[in-house]
VOGU-714865 format. One record per residue (C-alpha): residue number from 1; chain; x, y negated, z. Coordinates in pm, whole numbers. Example, Ala and Ser with C-alpha at 12.3 -4.5 7.8 and 13.67 -1.06 7.14 Angstrom:
<atoms>
ATOM     i   ch       px       py       pz
ATOM     1    A     1230      450      780
ATOM     2    A     1367      106      714
</atoms>
This chain:
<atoms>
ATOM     i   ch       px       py       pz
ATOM     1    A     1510     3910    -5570
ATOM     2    A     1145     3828    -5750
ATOM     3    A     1063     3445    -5710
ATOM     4    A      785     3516    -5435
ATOM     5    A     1046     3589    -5211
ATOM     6    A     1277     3333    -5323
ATOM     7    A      958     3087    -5227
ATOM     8    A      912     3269    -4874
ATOM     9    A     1297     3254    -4748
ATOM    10    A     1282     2825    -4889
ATOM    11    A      943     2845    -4693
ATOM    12    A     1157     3009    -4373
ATOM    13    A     1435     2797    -4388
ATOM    14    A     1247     2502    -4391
ATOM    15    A     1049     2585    -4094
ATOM    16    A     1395     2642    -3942
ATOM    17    A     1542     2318    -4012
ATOM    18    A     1295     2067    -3928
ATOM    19    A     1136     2248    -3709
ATOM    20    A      788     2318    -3786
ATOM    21    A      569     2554    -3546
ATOM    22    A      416     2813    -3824
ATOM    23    A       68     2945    -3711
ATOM    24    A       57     3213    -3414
ATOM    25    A      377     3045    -3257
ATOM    26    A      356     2866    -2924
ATOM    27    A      531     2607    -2854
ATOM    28    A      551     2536    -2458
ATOM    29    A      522     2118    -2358
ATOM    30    A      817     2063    -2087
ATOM    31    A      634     1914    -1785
ATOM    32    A      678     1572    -1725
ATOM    33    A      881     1403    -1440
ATOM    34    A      705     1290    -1141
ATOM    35    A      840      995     -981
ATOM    36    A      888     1018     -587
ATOM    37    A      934      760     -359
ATOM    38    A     1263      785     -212
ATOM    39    A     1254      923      192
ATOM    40    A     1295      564      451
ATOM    41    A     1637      543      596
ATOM    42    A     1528      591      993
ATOM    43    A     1852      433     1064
ATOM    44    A     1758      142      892
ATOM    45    A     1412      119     1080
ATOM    46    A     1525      183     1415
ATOM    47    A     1281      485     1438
ATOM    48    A     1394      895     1486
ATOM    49    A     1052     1115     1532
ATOM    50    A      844      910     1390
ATOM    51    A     1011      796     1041
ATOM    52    A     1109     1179     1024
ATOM    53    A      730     1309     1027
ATOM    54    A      655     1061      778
ATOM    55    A      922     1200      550
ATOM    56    A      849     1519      576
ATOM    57    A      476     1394      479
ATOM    58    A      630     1208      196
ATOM    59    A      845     1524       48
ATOM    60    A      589     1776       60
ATOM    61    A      336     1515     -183
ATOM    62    A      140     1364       80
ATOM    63    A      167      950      -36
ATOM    64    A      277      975     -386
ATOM    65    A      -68      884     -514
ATOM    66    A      -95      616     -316
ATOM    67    A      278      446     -317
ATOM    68    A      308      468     -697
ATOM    69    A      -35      310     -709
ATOM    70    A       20       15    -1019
ATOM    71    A      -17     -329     -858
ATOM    72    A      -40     -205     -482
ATOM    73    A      161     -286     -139
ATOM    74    A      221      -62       96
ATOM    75    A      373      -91      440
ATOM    76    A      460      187      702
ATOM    77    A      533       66     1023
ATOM    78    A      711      305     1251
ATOM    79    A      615      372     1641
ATOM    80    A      920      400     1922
ATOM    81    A      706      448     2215
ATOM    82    A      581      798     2036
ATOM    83    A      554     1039     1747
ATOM    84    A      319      790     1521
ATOM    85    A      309      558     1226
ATOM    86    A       60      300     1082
ATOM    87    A      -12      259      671
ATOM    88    A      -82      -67      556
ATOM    89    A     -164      -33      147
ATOM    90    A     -376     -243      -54
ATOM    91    A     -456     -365     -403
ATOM    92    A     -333     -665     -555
ATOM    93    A     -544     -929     -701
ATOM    94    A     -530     -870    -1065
ATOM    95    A     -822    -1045    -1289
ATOM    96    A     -853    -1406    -1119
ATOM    97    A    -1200    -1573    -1176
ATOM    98    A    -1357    -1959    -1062
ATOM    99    A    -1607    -1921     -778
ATOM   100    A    -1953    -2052     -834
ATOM   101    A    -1847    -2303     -575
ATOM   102    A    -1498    -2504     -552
ATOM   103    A    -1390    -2626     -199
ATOM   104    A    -1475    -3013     -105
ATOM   105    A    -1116    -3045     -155
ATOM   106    A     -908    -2910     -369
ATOM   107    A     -582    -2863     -426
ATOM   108    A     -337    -3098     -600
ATOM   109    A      -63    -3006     -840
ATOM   110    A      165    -3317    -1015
ATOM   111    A     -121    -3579     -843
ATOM   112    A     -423    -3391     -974
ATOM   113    A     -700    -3180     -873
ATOM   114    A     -682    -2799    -1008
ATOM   115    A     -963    -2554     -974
ATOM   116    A     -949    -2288     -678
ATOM   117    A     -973    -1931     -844
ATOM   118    A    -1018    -1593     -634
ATOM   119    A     -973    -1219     -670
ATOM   120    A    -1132     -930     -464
ATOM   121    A     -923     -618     -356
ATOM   122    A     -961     -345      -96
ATOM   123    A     -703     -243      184
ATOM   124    A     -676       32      398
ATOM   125    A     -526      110      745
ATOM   126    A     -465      471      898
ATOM   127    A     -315      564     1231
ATOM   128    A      -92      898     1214
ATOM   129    A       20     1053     1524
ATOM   130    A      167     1381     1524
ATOM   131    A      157     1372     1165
ATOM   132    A     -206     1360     1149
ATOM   133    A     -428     1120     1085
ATOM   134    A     -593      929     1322
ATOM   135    A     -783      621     1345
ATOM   136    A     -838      434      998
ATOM   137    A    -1020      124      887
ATOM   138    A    -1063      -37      555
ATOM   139    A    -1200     -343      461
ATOM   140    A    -1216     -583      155
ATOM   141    A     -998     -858      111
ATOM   142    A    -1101    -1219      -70
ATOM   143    A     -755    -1343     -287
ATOM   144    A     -727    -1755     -338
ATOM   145    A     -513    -1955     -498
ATOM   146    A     -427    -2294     -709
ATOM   147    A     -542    -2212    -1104
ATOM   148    A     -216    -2234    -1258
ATOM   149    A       -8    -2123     -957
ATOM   150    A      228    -1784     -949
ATOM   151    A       34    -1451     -782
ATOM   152    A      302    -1548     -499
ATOM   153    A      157    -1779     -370
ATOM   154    A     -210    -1655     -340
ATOM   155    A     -354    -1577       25
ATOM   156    A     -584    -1289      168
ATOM   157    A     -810    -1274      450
ATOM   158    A    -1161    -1115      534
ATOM   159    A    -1512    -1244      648
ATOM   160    A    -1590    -1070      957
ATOM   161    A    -1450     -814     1199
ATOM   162    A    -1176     -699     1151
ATOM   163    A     -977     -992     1064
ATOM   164    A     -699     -995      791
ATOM   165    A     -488    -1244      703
ATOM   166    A     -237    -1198      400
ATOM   167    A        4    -1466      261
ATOM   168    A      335    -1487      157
ATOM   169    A      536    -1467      499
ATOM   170    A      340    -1204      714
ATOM   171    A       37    -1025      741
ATOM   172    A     -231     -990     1035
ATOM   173    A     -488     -750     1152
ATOM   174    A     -702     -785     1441
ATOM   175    A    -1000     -608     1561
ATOM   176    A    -1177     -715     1836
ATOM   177    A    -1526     -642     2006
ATOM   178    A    -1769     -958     2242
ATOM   179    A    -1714     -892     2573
ATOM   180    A    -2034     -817     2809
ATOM   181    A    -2130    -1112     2905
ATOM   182    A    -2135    -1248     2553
ATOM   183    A    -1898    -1584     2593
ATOM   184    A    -1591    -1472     2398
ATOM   185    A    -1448    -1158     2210
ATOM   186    A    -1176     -920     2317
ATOM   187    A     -930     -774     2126
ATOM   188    A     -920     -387     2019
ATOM   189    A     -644     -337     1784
ATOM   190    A     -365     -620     1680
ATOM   191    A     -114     -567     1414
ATOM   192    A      116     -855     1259
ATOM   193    A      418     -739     1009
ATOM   194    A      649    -1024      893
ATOM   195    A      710     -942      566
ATOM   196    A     1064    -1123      566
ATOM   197    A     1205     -979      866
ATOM   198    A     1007     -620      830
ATOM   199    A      943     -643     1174
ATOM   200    A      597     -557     1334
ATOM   201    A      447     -607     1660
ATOM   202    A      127     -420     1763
ATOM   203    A     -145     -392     2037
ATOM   204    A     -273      -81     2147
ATOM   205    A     -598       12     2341
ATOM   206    A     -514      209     2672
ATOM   207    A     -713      569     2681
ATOM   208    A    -1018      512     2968
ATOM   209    A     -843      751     3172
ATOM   210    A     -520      498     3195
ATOM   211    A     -682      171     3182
ATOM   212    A     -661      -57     3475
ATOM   213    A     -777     -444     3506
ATOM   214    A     -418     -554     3529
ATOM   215    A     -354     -285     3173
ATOM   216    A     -609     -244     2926
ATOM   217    A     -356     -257     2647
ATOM   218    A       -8     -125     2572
ATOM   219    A      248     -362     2299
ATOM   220    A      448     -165     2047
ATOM   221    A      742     -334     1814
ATOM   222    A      983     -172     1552
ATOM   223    A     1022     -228     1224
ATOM   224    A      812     -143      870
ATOM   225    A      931       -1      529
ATOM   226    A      810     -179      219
ATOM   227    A      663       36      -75
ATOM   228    A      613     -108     -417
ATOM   229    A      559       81     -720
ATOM   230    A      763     -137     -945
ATOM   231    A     1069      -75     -734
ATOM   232    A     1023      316     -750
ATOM   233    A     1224      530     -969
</atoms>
């Protein structure tokens, strides 16, 4: 055998063992996992038509954007009355900074005064029925808390209508319109979800068609699922 082809079977073997892509070969990446939320456990949430339509949503792509969204909440909150489910997600306060004003008082930790520091995020809410979608809002919410104290403990809520309210125990959304004569406001759309029990309770507008004087609104209760992207696999 002449020494050039000595040189070319080294040069083959090598290629072999440590596997080295020579020019003209190509090599194919393996695609990388995605990472589904798991499907809700209807059982769990009391809810059949409903919690089914929203995994079907959920298994065919439609949410995995949004639930493995880094530092995010989600809650789905599943209808009894009816074929429909509301989405609660929104961001969570991330870069803190001071306000260019602190509140007249502040708040104490170990007997003195700390600095108030805030955050800005957005949420989103969107009706489905029938698995489509349906009415939505969004709307920004204005994080506070004690400088110094755990994310835990901060608190949400909005300036204007609609009003949220965020803190550690429950969340509340109401949406309300002033009435005719202009002396008070009445309420559209009412959602509170306590985030320790999961439970929700929810005011509904009546369609024209069904409203009376003694009805204007219809009450819906069940329970939510919780979505957070550090608890998906």
């Amino acid at each position: 055998m002449r020494p050039n082809s000595v040189t070319l079977l080294c040069f083959a073997l090598a290629v072999v063992a440590l596997g080295v892509a020579v020019p003209g070969s190509a090599q194919t990446a393996l695609p990388r996992a995605i990472k589904h939320p798991d499907s809700v456990d209807c059982f769990a949430v009391h809810a059949g038509t409903s919690c089914q339509a929203f995994n079907d949503m959920l298994q065919a792509g439609k949410f995995t954007t949004m639930l493995t969204q880094p530092a995010s909440k989600t809650f789905v909150c599943f209808r009894q009355q009816e074929n429909a489910f509301v989405v609660v997600h929104y961001d969570l306060p991330v870069q803190w900074e001071l306000p260019l004003e602190q509140p007249e008082q502040r708040p104490k930790r170990n007997g003195q005064e700390v600095d108030v520091v805030e955050a800005g995020t957005n949420m989103t809410i969107v009706e489905y029925k029938e698995s489509a979608r349906a009415m939505s809002l969004r709307v920004d919410l204005l994080w506070s808390k004690a400088q110094g104290d755990s994310d835990r403990d901060a608190m949400a809520g909005t300036r204007g209508n609609p009003s949220v309210t965020v803190t550690g125990k429950q969340l509340v959304v109401n949406l309300s319109h002033m009435n005719n004569a202009g002396t008070s406001r009445v309420t559209d759309y009412s959602l509170q979800i306590n985030r320790l029990t999961k439970r929700f309770a929810e005011q509904l507008p009546v369609a024209k068609s069904e409203a009376t004087t003694q009805r204007a609104s219809v009450g819906e209760n069940g329970y939510c699922s919780d979505f957070s992207p550090a608890a998906i696999r």
